[in-house]
C-alpha positions as CSV (number, residue, x, y, z in Angstrom):
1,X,-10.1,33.9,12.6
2,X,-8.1,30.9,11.7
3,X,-8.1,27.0,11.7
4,X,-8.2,25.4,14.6
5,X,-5.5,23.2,15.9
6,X,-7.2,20.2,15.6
7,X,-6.3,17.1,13.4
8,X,-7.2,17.3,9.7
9,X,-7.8,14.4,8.2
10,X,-7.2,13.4,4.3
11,X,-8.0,10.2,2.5
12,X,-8.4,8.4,-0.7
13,X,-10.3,4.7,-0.9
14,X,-10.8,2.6,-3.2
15,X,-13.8,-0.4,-2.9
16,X,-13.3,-2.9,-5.4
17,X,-15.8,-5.8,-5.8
18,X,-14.2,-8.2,-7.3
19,X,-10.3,-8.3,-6.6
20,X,-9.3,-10.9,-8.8
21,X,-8.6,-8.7,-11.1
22,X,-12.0,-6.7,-11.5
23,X,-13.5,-3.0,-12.2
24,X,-10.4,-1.0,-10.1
25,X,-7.8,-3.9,-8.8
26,X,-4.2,-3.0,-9.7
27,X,-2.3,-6.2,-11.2
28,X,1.2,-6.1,-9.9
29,X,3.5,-7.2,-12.5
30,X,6.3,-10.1,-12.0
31,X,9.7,-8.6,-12.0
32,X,11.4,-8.5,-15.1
33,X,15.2,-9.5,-15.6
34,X,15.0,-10.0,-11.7
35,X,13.5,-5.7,-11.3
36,X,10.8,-5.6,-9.2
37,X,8.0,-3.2,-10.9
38,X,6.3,-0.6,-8.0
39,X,2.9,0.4,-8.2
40,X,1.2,3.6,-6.6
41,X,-2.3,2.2,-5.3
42,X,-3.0,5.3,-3.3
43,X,-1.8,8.9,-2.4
44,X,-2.8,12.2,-0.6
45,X,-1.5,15.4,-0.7
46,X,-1.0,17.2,2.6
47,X,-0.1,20.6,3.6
48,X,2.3,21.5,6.2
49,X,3.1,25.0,7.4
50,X,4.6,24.4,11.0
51,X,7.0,21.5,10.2
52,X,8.9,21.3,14.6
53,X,5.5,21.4,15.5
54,X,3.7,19.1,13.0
55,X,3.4,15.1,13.0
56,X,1.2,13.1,10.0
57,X,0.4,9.9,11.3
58,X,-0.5,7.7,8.3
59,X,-2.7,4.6,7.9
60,X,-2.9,2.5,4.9
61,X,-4.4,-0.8,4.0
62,X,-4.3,-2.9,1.0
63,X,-6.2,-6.2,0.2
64,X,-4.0,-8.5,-1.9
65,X,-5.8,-10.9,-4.0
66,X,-3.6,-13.9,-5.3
67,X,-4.4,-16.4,-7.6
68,X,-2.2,-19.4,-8.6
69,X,-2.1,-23.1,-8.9
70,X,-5.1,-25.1,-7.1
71,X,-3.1,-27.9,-6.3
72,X,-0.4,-26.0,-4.9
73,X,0.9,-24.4,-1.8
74,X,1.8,-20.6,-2.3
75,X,4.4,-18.6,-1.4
76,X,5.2,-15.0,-2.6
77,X,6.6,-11.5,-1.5
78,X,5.1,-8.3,-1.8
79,X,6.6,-5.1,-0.6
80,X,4.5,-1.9,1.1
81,X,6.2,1.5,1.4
82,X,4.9,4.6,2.4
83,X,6.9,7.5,0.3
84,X,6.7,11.0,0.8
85,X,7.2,13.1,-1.9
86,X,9.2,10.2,-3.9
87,X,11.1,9.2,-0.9
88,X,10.3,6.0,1.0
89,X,10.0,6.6,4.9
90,X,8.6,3.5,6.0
91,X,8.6,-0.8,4.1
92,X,7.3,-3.8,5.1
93,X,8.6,-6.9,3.2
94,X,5.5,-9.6,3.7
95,X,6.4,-13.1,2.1
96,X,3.5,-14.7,2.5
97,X,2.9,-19.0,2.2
98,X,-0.6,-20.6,1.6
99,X,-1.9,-24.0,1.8
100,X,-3.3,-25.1,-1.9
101,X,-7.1,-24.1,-1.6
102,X,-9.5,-25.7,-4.6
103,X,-10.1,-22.1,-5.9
104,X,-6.2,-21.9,-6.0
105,X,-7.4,-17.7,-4.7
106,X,-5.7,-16.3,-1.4
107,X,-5.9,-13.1,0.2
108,X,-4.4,-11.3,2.8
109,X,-5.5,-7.5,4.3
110,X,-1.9,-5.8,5.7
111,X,-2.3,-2.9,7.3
112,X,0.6,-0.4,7.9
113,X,0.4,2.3,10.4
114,X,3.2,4.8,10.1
115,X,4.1,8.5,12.5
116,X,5.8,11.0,10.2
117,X,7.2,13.7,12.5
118,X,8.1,16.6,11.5
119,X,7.7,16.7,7.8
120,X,8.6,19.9,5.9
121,X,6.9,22.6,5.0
122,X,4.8,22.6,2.1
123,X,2.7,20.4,0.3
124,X,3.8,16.9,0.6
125,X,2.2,13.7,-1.0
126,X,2.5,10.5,0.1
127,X,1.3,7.8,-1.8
128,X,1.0,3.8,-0.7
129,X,3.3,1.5,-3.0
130,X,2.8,-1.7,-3.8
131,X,5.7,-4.2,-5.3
132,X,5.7,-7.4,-6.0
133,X,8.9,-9.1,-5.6
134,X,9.5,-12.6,-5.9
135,X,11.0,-13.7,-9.7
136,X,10.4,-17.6,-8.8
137,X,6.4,-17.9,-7.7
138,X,5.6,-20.8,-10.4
139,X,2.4,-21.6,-8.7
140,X,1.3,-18.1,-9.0
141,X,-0.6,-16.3,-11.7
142,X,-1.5,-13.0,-10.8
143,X,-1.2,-10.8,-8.0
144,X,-3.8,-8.1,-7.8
145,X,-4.5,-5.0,-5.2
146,X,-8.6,-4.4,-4.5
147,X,-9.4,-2.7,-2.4
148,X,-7.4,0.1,-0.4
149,X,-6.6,2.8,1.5
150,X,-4.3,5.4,2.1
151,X,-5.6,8.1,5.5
152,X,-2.7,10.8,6.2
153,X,-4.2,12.6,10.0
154,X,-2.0,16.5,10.3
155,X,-1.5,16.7,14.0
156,X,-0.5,20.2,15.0
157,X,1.5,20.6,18.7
């Protein structure tokens, strides 16, 4: 008696109430000298032990909380990858531009679906970075990740 072939499911979340920088949001540092500064806001560990007949199709989603100048429009960059074991398989590049609001807060849900086939065997973590880019936001203080989610499903064929 075994495991069935069924999809497994693993997941870490994180619910932050307040993600202007509260209890659990992740600040995501300006660049400095012009490097960009990555930040892990999630990860899961999954094992494989069929890798030609496995696929782990992974969905992540990030809420990112800006906060800049009230009487200014906002544009900035953040980066998503989704690495396995320290090697990026799948970015997105979002530059993002906002009206001036009177709070001067903005935020933005991405969500980023990804199909890894045929990883290898073993234990393999992938983990949901977060980067924020841009060296010339003036209008913007802080960049902050609330809540998130990073859900890896082991499909076996």
């Amino acid at each position: 008696m075994g495991l069935k072939k069924e999809p497994f499911v693993v997941a870490q979340s994180f619910s932050v109430e307040n993600p202007y920088g509260g209890e659990g949001a992740i600040e995501l540092p300006s660049p400095i000298a012009g490097v960009p500064i990555p930040r892990v806001v999630a990860t899961v560990d999954v094992c494989v032990t069929q890798p030609m007949n496995t696929q782990v199709s992974l969905d992540s989603m990030a809420q990112i909380a800006v906060v800049g100048d009230p009487d200014t429009s906002v544009s900035f960059e953040v980066t998503y990858e989704i690495m396995r074991n320290s090697t990026t398989i799948a970015t997105i590049n979002d530059e993002m531009d906002y009206d001036a609001v009177s709070e001067g807060r903005h935020t933005n849900f991405p969500n980023f679906p990804v199909l890894d086939d045929s990883p290898p065997a073993g234990i393999n973590t992938y983990d949901l970075v977060c980067t924020r880019v841009t060296t010339n936001e003036v209008e913007v203080d802080n960049i902050f990740v609330g809540s998130r989610s990073l859900k890896a499903t082991v499909i076996t064929l």
